[in-house]
Structure formats: C-alpha cells, structure tokens
TORMI-477081 format. One record per residue: x, y, z of N, C-alpha, C, O in turn; residue in one letter; residue number from 0. Coordinates in nm, 4 decimals. Example, Ala and Ser with C-alpha at 12.3 -4.5 7.8 and 13.67 -1.06 7.14 Angstrom:
+----------+----------+----------+----------+----------+----------+----------+----------+----------+----------+----------+----------+-----+-----+
!    neast !   nnorth !      nup !   caeast !  canorth !     caup !    ceast !   cnorth !      cup !    oeast !   onorth !      oup ! res !   n !
+----------+----------+----------+----------+----------+----------+----------+----------+----------+----------+----------+----------+-----+-----+
!   1.3190 !  -0.5690 !   0.7800 !   1.2300 !  -0.4500 !   0.7800 !   1.3200 !  -0.3300 !   0.7800 !   1.4236 !  -0.3319 !   0.8465 !   A !   0 !
!   1.2850 !  -0.2250 !   0.7080 !   1.3670 !  -0.1060 !   0.7140 !   1.2900 !   0.0030 !   0.7870 !   1.3409 !   0.1138 !   0.8039 !   S !   1 !
+----------+----------+----------+----------+----------+----------+----------+----------+----------+----------+----------+----------+-----+-----+
//
This chain:
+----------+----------+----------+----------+----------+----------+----------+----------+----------+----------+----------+----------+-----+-----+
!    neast !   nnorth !      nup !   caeast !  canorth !     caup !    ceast !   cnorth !      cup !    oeast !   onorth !      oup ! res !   n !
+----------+----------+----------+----------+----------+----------+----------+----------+----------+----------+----------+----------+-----+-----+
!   0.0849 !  -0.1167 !   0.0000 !   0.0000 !   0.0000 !   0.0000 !   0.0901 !   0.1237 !   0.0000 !   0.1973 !   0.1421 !   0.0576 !   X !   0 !
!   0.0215 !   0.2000 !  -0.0762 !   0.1153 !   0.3612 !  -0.1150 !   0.0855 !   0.4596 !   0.0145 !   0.0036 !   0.4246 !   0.0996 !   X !   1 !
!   0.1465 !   0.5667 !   0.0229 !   0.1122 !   0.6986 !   0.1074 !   0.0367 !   0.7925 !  -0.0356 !   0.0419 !   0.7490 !  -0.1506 !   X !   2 !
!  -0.0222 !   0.9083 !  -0.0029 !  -0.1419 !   0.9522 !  -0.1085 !  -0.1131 !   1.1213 !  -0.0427 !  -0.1190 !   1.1622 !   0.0733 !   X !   3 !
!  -0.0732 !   1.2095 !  -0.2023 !  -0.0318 !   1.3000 !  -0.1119 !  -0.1269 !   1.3985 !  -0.1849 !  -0.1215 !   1.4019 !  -0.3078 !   X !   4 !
!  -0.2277 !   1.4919 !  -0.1075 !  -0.3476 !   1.5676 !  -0.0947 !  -0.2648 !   1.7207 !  -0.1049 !  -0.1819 !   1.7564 !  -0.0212 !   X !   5 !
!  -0.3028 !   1.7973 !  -0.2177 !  -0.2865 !   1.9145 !  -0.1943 !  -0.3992 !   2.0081 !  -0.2302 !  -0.4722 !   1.9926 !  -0.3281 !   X !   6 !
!  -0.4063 !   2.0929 !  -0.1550 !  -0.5528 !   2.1880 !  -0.1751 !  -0.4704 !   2.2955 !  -0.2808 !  -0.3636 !   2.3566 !  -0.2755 !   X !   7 !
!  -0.5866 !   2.2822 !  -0.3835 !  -0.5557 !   2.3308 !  -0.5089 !  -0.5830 !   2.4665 !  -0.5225 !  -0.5126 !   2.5536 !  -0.5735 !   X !   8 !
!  -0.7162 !   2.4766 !  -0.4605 !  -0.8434 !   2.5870 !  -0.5510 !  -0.9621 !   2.6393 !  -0.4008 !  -1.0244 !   2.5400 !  -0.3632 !   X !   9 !
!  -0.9890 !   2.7353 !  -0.3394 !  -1.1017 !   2.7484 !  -0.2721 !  -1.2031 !   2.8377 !  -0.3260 !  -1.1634 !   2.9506 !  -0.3548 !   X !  10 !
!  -1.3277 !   2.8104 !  -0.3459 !  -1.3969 !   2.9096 !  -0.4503 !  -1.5469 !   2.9100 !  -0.2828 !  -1.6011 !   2.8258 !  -0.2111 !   X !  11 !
!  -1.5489 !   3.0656 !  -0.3012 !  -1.7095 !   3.0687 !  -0.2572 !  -1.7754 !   3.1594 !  -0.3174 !  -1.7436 !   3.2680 !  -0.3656 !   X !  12 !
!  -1.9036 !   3.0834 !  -0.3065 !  -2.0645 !   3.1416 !  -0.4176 !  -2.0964 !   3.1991 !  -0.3139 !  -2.1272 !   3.1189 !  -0.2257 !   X !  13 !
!  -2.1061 !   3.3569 !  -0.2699 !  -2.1590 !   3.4251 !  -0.1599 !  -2.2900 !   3.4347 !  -0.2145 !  -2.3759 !   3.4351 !  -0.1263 !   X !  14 !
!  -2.3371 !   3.4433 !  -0.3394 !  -2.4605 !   3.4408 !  -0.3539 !  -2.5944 !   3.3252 !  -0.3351 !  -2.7146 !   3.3284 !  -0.3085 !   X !  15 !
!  -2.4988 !   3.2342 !  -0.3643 !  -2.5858 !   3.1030 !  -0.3039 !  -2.5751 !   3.1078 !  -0.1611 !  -2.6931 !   3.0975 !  -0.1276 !   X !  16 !
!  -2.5094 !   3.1167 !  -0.0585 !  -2.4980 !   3.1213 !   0.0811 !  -2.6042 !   3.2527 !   0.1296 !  -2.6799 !   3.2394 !   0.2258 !   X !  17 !
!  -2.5989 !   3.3458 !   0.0697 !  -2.7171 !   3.4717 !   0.1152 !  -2.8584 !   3.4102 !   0.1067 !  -2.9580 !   3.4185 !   0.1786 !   X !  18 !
!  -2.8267 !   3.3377 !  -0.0215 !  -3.0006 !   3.3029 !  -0.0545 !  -3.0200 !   3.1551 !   0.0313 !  -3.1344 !   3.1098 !   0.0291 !   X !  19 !
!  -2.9436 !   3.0976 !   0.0866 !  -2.9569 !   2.9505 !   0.1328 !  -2.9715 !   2.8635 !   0.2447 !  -3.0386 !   2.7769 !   0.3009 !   X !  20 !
!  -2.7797 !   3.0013 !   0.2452 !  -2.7568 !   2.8999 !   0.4127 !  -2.7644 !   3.0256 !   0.5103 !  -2.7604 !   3.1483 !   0.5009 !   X !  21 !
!  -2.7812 !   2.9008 !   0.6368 !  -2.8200 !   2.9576 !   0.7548 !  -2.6987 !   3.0653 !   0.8093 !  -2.5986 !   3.0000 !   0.7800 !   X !  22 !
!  -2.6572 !   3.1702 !   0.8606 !  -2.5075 !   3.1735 !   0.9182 !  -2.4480 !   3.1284 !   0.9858 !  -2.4571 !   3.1521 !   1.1062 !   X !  23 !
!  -2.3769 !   3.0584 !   0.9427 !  -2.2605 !   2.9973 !   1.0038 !  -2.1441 !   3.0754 !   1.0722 !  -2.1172 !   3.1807 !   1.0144 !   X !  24 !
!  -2.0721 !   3.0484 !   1.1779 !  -1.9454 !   3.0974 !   1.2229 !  -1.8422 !   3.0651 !   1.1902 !  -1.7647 !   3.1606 !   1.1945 !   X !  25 !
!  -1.7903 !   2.9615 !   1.1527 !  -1.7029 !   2.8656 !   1.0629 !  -1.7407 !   2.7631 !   0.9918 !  -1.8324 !   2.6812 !   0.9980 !   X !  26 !
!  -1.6230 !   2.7902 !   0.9004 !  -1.6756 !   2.6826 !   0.7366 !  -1.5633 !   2.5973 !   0.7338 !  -1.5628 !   2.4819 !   0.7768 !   X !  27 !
!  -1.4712 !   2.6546 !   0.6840 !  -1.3085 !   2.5917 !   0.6485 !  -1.1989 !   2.6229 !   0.7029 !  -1.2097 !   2.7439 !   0.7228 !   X !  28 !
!  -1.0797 !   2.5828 !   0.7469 !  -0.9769 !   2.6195 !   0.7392 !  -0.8640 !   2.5804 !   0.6415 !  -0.7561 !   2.6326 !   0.6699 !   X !  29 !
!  -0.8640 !   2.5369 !   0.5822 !  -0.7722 !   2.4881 !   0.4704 !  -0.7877 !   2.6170 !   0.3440 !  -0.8744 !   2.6859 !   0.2904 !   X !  30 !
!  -0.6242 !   2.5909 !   0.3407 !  -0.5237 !   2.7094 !   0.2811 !  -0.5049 !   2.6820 !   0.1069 !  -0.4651 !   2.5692 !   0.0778 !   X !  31 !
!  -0.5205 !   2.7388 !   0.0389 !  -0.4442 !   2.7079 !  -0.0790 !  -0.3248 !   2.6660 !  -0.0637 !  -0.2541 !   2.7153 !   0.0242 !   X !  32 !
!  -0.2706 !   2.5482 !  -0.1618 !  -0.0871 !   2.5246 !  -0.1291 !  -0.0940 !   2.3950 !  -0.0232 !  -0.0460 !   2.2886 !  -0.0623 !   X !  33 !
!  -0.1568 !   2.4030 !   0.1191 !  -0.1893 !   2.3191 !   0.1702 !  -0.1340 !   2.1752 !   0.1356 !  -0.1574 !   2.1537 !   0.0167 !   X !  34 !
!  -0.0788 !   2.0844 !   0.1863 !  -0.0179 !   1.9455 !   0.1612 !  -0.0689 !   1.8919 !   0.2837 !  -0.0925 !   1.9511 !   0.3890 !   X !  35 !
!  -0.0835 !   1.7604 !   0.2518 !  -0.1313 !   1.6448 !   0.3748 !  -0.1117 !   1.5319 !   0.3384 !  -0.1869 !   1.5135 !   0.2426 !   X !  36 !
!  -0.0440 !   1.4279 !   0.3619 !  -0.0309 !   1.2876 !   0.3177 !  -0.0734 !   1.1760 !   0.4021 !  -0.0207 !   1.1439 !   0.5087 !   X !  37 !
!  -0.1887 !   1.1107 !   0.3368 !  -0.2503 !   1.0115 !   0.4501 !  -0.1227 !   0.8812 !   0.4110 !  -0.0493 !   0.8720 !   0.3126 !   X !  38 !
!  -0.1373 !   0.7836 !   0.5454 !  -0.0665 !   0.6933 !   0.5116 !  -0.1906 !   0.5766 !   0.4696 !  -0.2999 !   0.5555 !   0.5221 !   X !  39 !
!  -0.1339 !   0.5232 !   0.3718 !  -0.2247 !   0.4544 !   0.2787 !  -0.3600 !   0.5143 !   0.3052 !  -0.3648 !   0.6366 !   0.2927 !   X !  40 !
!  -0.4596 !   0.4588 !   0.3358 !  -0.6299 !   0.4751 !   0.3455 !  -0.6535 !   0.5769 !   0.4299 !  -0.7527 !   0.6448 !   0.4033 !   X !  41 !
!  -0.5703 !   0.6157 !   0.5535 !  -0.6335 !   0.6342 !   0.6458 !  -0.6170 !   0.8256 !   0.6151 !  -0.5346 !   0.8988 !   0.5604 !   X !  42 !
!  -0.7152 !   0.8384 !   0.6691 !  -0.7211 !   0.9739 !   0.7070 !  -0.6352 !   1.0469 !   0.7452 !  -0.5866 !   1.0059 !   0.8506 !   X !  43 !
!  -0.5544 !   1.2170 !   0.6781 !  -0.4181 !   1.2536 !   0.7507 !  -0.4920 !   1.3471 !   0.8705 !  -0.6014 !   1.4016 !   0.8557 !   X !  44 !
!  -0.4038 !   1.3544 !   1.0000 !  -0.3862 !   1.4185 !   1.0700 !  -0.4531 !   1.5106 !   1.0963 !  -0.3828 !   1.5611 !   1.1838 !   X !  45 !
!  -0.6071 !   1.6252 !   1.0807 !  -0.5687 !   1.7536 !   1.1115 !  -0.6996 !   1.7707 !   0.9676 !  -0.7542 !   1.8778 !   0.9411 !   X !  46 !
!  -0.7254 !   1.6429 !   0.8951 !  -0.8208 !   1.7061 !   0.7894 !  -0.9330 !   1.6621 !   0.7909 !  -0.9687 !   1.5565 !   0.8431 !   X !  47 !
!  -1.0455 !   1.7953 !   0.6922 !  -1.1905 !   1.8319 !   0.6930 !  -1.2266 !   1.6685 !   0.6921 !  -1.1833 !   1.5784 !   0.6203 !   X !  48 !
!  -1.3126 !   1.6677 !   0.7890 !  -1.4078 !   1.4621 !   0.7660 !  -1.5020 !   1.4963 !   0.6928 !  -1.5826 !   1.4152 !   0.6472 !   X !  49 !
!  -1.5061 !   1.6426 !   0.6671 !  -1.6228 !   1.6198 !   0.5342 !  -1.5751 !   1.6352 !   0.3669 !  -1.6371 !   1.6131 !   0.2628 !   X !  50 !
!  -1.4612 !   1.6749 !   0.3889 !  -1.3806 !   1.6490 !   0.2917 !  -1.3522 !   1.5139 !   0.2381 !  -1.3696 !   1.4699 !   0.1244 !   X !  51 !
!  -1.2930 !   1.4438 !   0.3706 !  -1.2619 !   1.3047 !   0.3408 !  -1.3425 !   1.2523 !   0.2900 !  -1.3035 !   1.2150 !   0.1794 !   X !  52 !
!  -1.4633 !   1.2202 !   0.3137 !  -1.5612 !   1.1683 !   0.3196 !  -1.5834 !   1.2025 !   0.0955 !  -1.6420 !   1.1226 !   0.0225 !   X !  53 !
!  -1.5525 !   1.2648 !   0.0723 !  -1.5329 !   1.2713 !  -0.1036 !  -1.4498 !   1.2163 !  -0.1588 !  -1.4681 !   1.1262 !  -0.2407 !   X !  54 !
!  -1.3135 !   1.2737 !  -0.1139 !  -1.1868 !   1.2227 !  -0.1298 !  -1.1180 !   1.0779 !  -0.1213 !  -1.0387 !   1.0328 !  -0.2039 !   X !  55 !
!  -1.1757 !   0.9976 !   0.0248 !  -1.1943 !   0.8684 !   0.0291 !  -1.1451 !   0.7598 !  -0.0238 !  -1.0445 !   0.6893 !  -0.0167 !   X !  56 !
!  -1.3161 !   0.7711 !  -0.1184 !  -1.2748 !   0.6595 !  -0.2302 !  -1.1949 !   0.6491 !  -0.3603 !  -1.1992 !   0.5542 !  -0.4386 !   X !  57 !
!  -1.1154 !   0.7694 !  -0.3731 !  -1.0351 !   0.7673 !  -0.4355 !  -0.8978 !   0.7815 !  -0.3721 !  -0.8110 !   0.7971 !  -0.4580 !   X !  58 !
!  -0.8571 !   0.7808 !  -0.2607 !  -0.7461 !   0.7726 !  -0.1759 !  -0.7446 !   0.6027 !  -0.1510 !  -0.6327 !   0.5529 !  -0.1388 !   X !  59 !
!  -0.8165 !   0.5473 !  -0.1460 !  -0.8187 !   0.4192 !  -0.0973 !  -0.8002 !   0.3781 !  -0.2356 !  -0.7190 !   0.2859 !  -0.2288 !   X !  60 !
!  -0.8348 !   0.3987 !  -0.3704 !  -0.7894 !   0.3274 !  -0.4866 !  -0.6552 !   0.3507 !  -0.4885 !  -0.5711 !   0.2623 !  -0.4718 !   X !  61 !
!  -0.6296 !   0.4745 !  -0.5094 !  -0.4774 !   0.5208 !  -0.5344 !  -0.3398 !   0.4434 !  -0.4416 !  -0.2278 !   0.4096 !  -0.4800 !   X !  62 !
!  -0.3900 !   0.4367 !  -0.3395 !  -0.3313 !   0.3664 !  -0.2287 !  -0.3066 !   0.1899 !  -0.2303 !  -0.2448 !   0.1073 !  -0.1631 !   X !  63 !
!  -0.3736 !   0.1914 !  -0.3207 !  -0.3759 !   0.0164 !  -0.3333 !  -0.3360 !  -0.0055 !  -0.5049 !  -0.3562 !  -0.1138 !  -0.5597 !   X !  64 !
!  -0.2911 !   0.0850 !  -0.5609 !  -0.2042 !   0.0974 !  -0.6929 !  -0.3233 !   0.1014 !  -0.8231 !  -0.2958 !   0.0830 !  -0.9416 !   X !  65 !
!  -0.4541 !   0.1287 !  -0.7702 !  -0.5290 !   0.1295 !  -0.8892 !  -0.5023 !   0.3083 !  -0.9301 !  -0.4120 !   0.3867 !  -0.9010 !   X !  66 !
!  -0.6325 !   0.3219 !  -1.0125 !  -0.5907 !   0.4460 !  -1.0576 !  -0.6666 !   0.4941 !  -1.2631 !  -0.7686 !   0.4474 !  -1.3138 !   X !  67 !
!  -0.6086 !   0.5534 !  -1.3008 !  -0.6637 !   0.5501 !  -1.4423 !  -0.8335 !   0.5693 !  -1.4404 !  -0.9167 !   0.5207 !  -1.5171 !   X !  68 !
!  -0.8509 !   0.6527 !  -1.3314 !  -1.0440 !   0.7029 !  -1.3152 !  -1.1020 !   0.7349 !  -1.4449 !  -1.0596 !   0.8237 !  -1.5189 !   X !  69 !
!  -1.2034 !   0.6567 !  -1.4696 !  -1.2642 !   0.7355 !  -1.5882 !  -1.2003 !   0.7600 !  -1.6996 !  -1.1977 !   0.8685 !  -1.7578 !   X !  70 !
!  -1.1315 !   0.6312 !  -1.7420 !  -1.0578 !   0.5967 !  -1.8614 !  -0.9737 !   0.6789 !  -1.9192 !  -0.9603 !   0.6630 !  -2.0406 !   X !  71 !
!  -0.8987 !   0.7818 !  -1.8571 !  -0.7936 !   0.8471 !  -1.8974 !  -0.8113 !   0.9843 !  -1.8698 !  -0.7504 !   1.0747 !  -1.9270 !   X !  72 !
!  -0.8973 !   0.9984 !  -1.7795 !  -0.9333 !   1.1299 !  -1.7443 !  -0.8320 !   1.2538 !  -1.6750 !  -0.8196 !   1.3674 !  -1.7209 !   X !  73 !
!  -0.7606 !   1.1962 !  -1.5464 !  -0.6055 !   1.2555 !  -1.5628 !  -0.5171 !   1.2287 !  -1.6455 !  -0.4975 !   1.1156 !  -1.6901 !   X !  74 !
!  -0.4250 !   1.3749 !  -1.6888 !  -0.3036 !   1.2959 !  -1.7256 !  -0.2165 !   1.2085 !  -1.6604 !  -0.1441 !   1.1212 !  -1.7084 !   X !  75 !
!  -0.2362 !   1.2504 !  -1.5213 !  -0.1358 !   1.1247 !  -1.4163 !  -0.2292 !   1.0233 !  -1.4030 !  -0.3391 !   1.0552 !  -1.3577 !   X !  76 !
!  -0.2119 !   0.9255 !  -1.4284 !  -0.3099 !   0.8017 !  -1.4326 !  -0.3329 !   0.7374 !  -1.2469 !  -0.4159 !   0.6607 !  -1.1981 !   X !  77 !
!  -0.2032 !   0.8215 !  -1.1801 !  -0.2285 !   0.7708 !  -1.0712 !  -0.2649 !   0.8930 !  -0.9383 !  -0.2250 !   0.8955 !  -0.8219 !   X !  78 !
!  -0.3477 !   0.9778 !  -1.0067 !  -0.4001 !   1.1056 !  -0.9746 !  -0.5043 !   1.1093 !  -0.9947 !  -0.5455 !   1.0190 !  -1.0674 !   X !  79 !
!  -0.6198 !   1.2254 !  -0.9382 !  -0.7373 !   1.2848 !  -0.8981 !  -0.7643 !   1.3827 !  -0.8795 !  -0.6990 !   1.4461 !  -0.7966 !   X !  80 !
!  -0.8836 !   1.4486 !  -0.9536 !  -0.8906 !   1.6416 !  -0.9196 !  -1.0236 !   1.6219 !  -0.8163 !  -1.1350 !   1.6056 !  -0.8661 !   X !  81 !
!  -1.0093 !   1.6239 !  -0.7023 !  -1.1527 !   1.6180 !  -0.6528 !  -1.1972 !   1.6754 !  -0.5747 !  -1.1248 !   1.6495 !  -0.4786 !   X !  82 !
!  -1.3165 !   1.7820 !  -0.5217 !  -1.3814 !   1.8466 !  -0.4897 !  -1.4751 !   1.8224 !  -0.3627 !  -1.5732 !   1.7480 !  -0.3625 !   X !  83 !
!  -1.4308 !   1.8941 !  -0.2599 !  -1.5080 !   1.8539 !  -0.1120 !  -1.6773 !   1.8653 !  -0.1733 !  -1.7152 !   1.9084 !  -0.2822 !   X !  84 !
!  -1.7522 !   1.8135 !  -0.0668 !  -1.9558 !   1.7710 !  -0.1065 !  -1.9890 !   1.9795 !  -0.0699 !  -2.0928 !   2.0171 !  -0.1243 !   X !  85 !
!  -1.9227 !   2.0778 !  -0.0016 !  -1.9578 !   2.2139 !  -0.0033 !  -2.0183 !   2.2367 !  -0.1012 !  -1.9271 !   2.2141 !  -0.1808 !   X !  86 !
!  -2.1672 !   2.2860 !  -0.2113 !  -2.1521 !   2.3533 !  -0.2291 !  -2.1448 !   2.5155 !  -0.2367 !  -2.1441 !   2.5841 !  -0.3389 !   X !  87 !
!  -2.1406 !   2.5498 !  -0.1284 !  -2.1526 !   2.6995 !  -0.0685 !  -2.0152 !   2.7657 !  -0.1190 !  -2.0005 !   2.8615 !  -0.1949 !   X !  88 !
!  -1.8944 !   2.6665 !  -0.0382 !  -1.7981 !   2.6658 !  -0.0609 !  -1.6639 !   2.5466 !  -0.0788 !  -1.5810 !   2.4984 !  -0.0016 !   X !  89 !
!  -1.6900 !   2.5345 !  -0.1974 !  -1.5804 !   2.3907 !  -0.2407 !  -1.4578 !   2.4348 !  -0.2737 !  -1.4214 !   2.5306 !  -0.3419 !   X !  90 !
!  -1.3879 !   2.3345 !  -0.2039 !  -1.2258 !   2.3157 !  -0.1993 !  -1.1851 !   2.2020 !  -0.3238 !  -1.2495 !   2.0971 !  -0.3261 !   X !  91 !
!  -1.1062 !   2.2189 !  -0.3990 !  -1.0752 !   2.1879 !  -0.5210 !  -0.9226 !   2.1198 !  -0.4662 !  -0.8239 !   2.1889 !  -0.4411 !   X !  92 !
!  -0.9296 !   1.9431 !  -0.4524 !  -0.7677 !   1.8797 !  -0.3654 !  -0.7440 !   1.8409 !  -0.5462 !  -0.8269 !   1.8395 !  -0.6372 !   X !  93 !
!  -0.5545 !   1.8047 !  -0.5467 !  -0.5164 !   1.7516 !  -0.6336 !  -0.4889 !   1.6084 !  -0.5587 !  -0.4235 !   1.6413 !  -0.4597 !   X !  94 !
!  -0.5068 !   1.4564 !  -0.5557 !  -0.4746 !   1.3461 !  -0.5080 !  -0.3660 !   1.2808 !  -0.5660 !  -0.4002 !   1.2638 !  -0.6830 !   X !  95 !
!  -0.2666 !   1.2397 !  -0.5520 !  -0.1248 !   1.1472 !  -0.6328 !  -0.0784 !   1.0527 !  -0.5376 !  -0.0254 !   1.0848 !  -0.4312 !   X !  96 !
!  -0.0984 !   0.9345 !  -0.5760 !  -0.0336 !   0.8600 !  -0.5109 !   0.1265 !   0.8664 !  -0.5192 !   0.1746 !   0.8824 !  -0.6313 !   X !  97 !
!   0.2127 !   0.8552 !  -0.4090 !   0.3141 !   0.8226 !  -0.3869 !   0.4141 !   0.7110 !  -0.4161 !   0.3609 !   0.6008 !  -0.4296 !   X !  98 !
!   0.5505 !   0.7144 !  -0.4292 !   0.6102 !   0.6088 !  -0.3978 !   0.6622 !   0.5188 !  -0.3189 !   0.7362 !   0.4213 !  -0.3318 !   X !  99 !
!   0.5882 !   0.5918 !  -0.2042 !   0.6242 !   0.5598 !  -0.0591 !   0.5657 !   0.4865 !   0.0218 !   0.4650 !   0.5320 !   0.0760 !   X ! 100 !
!   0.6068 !   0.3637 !   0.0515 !   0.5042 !   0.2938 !   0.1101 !   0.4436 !   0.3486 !   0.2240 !   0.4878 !   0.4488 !   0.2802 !   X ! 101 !
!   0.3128 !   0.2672 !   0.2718 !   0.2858 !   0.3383 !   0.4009 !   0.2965 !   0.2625 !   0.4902 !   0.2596 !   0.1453 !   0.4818 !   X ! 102 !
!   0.3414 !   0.3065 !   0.5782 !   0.3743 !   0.2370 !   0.7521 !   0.2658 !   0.1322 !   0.8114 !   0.2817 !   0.0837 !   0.9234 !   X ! 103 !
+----------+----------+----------+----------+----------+----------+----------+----------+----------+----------+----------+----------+-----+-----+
//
C-alpha cells in the first residue's frame, strides 16, 4: 500500500448562493491554498476536513492500493485525482497522487 499526497488546489465561494440559502454559520473551512497532507495509505491525515474526506476517500483508498486511471484516462497522471469537497456553498478543489512511498 502507497502513502497519497493531498494538496488543496483551488477554494472558490458562491456568496450568492450562501445569502439566498444557508443559515449563518461561524465557521466553514480552514484549509489554505498550497496546503499538503499525506494520509498513510487509506487512512485519514492528521488535522483534515471529515467532510472532505468523506469525497476524497474513495479515491485515496484506490490510489493507495495501486489502482488508478479514473474514468478511462481522465487525468493525465493516471495515478491522480482532481476532486472536490460535497460544499456547495464553498468547495475546496484537492489535487490526489499517489506516492512512492510505502505506508507504515
């Protein structure tokens, strides 16, 4: 099994959908553009959104076990993922790559 290394790509918010929608909230996110996190194989890293994970997941758990090639050639890294937290108020845009590194 590989280590899977997560970088937050992109944070976009629709203030206009949130005026018309959501309730106010006091906190949403903390995750940074640039941002890096590397789960070891499957498991969840350290310190990140569980509602994030919870998208991210099932494609950390493929990548991690050497599959890969989503959607028939859809990355150019075959052992990569562009994928997008369930927000949509405000979605975080991760890049996923599996590693060469095994995990512990």
């Amino acid at each position: 099994m590989k280590k899977c290394k997560i970088t937050v790509m992109r944070r976009v918010c629709h203030q206009d959908l949130i005026d018309l929608y959501e309730n106010p909230i006091e906190h949403a996110c903390d995750l940074q553009e640039g941002q890096v996190f590397v789960s070891n194989g499957w498991q969840c890293p350290e310190g990140f959104c569980s509602s994030a994970w919870e998208s991210l997941s099932p494609f950390v758990m493929t990548l991690s076990h050497g599959g890969g090639d989503f959607y028939d050639g859809w990355m150019k890294n075959k052992r990569s993922a562009m994928i997008s937290c369930n927000d949509g108020f405000r979605p975080v845009s991760f890049y996923v790559e599996a590693l060469d590194d095994d995990a512990e």
